[in-house]
N, C-alpha and C positions, 0 to 999 in steps of 0.2 A: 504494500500500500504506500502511496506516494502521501507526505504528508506538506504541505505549506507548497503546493503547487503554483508559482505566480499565476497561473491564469487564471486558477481557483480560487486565488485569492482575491485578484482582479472582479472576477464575477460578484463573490461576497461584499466585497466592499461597496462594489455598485450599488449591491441591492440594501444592504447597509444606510448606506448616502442618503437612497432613496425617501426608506424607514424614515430618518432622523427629520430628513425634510418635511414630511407627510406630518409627523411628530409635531414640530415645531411649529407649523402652519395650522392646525389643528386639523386637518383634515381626515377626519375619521373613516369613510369610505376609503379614500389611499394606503391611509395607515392598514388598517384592516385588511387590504388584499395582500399584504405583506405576510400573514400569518395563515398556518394551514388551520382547514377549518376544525377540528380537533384539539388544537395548539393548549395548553395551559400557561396562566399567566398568573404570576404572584407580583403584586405591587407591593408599597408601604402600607396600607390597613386595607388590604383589598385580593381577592382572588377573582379567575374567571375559570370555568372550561369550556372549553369551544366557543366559535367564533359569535353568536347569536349574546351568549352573556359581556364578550367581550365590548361586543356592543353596545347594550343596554349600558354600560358603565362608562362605557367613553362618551356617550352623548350626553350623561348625566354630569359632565366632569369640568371644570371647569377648566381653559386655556394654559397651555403651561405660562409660566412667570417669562417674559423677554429677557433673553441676553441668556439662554442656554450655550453652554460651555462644554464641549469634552476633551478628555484629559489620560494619558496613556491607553487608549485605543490598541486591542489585541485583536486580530482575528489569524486564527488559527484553524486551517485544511485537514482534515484526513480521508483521504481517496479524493473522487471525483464530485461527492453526492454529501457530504457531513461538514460543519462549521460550526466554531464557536466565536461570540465575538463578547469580551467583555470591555469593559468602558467605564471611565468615573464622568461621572457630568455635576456641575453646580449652576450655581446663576450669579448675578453684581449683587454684594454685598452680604453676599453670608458662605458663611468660611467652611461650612460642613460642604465636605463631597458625597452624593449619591455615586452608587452602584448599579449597574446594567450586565445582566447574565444573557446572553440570547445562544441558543441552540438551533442552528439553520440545517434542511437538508434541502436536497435538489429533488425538485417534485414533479411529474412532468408540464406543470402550469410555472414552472422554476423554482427559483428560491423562495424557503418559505421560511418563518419561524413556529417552530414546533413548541419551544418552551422558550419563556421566557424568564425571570425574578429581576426584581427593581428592589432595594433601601437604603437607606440612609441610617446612621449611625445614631445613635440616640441622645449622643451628648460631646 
């Protein structure tokens, strides 16, 4: 198994890029086709399964804070089809870094996120 394949890499990061964009614009239908529909997702006070709950929570949610930031960005290949990406993100003016765990595989609709977990440190 090839593991940190650049062009595998290349691909995830795309759809990475994508994610963050979608993310940060709030746009919940873009965001959402990023995730398989099965996906599980653990936030800071919050969980989801599958893409239907995922939704009900993001449209109830409020816009993220402007001036999202991230901060040593990993993604990491094994084989053709699997990806991990983790990431610290914060915002201006508060010194706590969140945490982003994301589990990608290659689906034949492409990249998806199958799992995800988000937190922040509590103190």
């Amino acid at each position: 198994m090839e593991r940190n394949s650049p062009e595998v890499i290349a691909e995830v990061t795309a759809a990475f890029e994508g994610y963050e964009r979608a993310l940060v614009a709030n746009d919940v239908e873009a965001m959402l086709g990023y995730f398989a529909p099965e996906a599980v997702r653990f936030g800071i006070a919050d969980q989801q399964v599958g893409i239907e709950e995922q939704r009900r929570w993001r449209l109830a949610q409020a816009p993220l804070p402007p001036g999202r930031r991230l901060k040593d960005t990993i993604i990491s290949t094994y084989g053709e089809s699997t990806a991990t990406v983790t990431t610290l993100f914060g915002y201006p003016g508060r010194d706590v870094l969140g945490r982003q765990t994301q589990a990608w595989a290659r689906l034949p609709e492409g990249w998806r996120i199958i799992t995800a977990h988000v937190s922040e440190p509590t103190g």
